[in-house]
Phi, psi and omega in degrees: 000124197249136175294114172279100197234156137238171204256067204221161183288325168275359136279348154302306182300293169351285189293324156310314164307290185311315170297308200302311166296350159252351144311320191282313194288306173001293144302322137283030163260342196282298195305321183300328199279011210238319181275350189260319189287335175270332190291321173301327166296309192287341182247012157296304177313306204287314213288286208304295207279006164274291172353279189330307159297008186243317217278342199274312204283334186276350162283314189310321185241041183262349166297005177224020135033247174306319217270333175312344178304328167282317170331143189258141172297334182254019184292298189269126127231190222236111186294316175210196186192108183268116188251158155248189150216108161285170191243097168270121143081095149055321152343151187228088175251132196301136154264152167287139128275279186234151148246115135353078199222129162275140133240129202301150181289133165220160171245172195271314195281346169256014173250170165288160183303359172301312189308335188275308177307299201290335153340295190276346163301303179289293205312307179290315170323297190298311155325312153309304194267007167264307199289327182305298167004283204271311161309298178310306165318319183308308182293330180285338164298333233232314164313329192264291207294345175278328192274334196283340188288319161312320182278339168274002173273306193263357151315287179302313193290327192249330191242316203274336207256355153309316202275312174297313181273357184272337174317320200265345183292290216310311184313296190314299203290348195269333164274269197005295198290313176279346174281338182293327163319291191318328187278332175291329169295293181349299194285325176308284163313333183279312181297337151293298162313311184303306199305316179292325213266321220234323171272353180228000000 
């Protein structure tokens, strides 16, 4: 990005504002990328370890098999999923509250004595593989806000505030350079007159 100047005082003073607001922002951008690099770790972490935990409970229940043959499938579904949404590091992210689930009326006596464990079986599966989900969504949100904070860390760090000063040196060395003429014409001219002064 190339900074666009001239070589006059209000554009210094500009370019002087503009260095002074990425300077300032700098550091809380590092810090949003640094809590934006952890929160994405906590919901990695939690997303693995919901993973571990669906896959260890679904071993856990693999001696009843045979018997889902009978479960009718459409006995649980999951009516809703109640969200909040909070603010990490200026980010705006959903939280689980609850999951929702109908069950259809059965009667116990003409189902096997199972059906209510295998109810609360699905309700805990499903429940689990909704919040994994749901972890896994986070992080790629908390992921993405983390690399645009990152590319504005290093936009400001490598390219605009690098950009802003050599902008304001050049400027700086170019009124120097013209007030030093001036005063050398100045002097000039005064050396002409004394001189002109001094012949008549």
């Amino acid at each position: 990005m190339a900074i666009r100047y001239q070589f006059n005082k209000t554009s210094l003073n500009d370019l002087n504002k503009n260095l002074k607001v990425r300077q300032r922002a700098l550091p809380t951008l590092k810090n949003k990328e640094s809590a934006l690099r952890m929160e994405v770790k906590r919901a990695k972490d939690r997303a693995n370890e919901l993973d571990e935990k669906l896959q260890t409970r679904m071993k856990d229940y693999e001696y009843m098999v045979s018997l889902w043959g009978e479960f009718e499938p459409d006995l649980v579904s999951i009516d809703d999923v109640t969200l909040d949404v909070i603010k990490i590091a200026g980010v705006r992210i959903p939280v689980l509250n609850e999951v929702i689930f109908s069950i259809k009326e059965f009667s116990f006596f003409s189902r096997p004595f199972w059906f209510t464990d295998g109810v609360a079986i699905l309700k805990e599966l499903a429940s689990i593989g909704i919040e994994r989900e749901f972890y896994f969504e986070k992080m790629k949100l908390l992921d993405h806000a983390r690399k645009k904070t990152t590319q504005k860390v290093n936009l400001y760090e490598k390219v605009q505030i690098p950009g802003y000063e050599t902008a304001i040196r050049k400027i700086k060395r170019f009124l120097e350079d013209e007030e030093n003429l001036s005063k050398s014409a100045m002097k000039i001219v005064k050396k002409r007159q004394e001189n002109m002064e001094v012949e008549s």
